[in-house]
N, C-alpha and C positions, 0 to 999 in steps of 0.2 A: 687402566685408569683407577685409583683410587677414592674409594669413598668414606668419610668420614660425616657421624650422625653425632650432633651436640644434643646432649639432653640437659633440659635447663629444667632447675626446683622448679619453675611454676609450670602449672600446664599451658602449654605454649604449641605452635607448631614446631619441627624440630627443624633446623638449618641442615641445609644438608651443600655442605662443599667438596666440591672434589679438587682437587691434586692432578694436573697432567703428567702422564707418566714420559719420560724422561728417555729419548731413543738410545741405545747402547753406544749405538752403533755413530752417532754424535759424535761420540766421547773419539772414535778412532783419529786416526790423522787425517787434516785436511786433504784433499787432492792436488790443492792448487797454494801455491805457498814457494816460497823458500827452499824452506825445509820439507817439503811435504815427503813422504814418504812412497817410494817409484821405480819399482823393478825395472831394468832396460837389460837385462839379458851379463850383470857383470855384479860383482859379490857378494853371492846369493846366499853365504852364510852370515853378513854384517845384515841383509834386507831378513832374511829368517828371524836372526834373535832381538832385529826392531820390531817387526810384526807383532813374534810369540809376544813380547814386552806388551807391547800396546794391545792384545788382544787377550791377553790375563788379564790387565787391570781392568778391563769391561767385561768379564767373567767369559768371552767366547768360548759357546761349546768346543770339540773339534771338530764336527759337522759345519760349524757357523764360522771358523777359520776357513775349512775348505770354501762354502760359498763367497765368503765375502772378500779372500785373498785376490781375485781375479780383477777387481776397483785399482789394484795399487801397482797390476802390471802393461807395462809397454802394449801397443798395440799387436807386434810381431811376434812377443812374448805368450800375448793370447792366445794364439793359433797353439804353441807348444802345449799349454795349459791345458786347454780344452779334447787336449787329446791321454792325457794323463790318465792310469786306468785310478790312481786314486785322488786325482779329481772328480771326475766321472760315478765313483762311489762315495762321494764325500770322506774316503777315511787317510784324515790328516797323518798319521803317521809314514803310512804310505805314501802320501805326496811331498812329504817332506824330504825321503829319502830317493825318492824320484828325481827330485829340484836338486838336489843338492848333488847325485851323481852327474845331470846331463849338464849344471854348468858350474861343476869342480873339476879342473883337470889336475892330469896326474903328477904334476911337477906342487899342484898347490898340495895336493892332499900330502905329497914327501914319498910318492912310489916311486920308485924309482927300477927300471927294467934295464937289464945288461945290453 
């Protein structure tokens, strides 16, 4: 919360207003919408660079990625999540490449095995 002290030429008591501070975490996509934003276990690199998107512009740590990514997935999806070792450590890079190996297959990434 933010505090702001006016000081007025006369001697006066000073106003003291505060400013609610503003939750970040607001600013993310709704849950329930439309358009909301909703892992179900299928193009986990179009739901990654909407997240990352949406989770820069409200400055998330990558610690505050990891915790706060698990709101925007599936139920079934959870269970995978919650077993991630870099969920589990909060370090986003690692889970990033986690997610994206257990639901990229190898026809999407262009491997191709004889």
């Amino acid at each position: 919360m933010s505090l702001f002290v006016i000081i007025m030429a006369e001697p006066a008591a000073p106003i003291v207003a505060t400013i609610p501070q503003t939750n970040i975490l607001s600013q993310m996509p709704s849950l329930h919408g439309k358009n909301s934003l909703c892992f179900q276990g299928k193009d986990i690199e179009g739901f990654l660079t909407e997240y990352e998107h949406f989770a820069s512009h409200v400055n998330l740590t990558d610690e505050a990625k990891c915790e706060e990514i698990r709101i925007y997935f599936a139920k079934k999806e959870k269970q995978v999540l919650d077993i991630l070792k870099g969920y589990v450590m909060l370090n986003w890079n690692n889970l990033k490449g986690q997610l994206w190996s257990l639901y990229t297959s190898s026809v999407e990434r262009r491997i191709y095995q004889p």
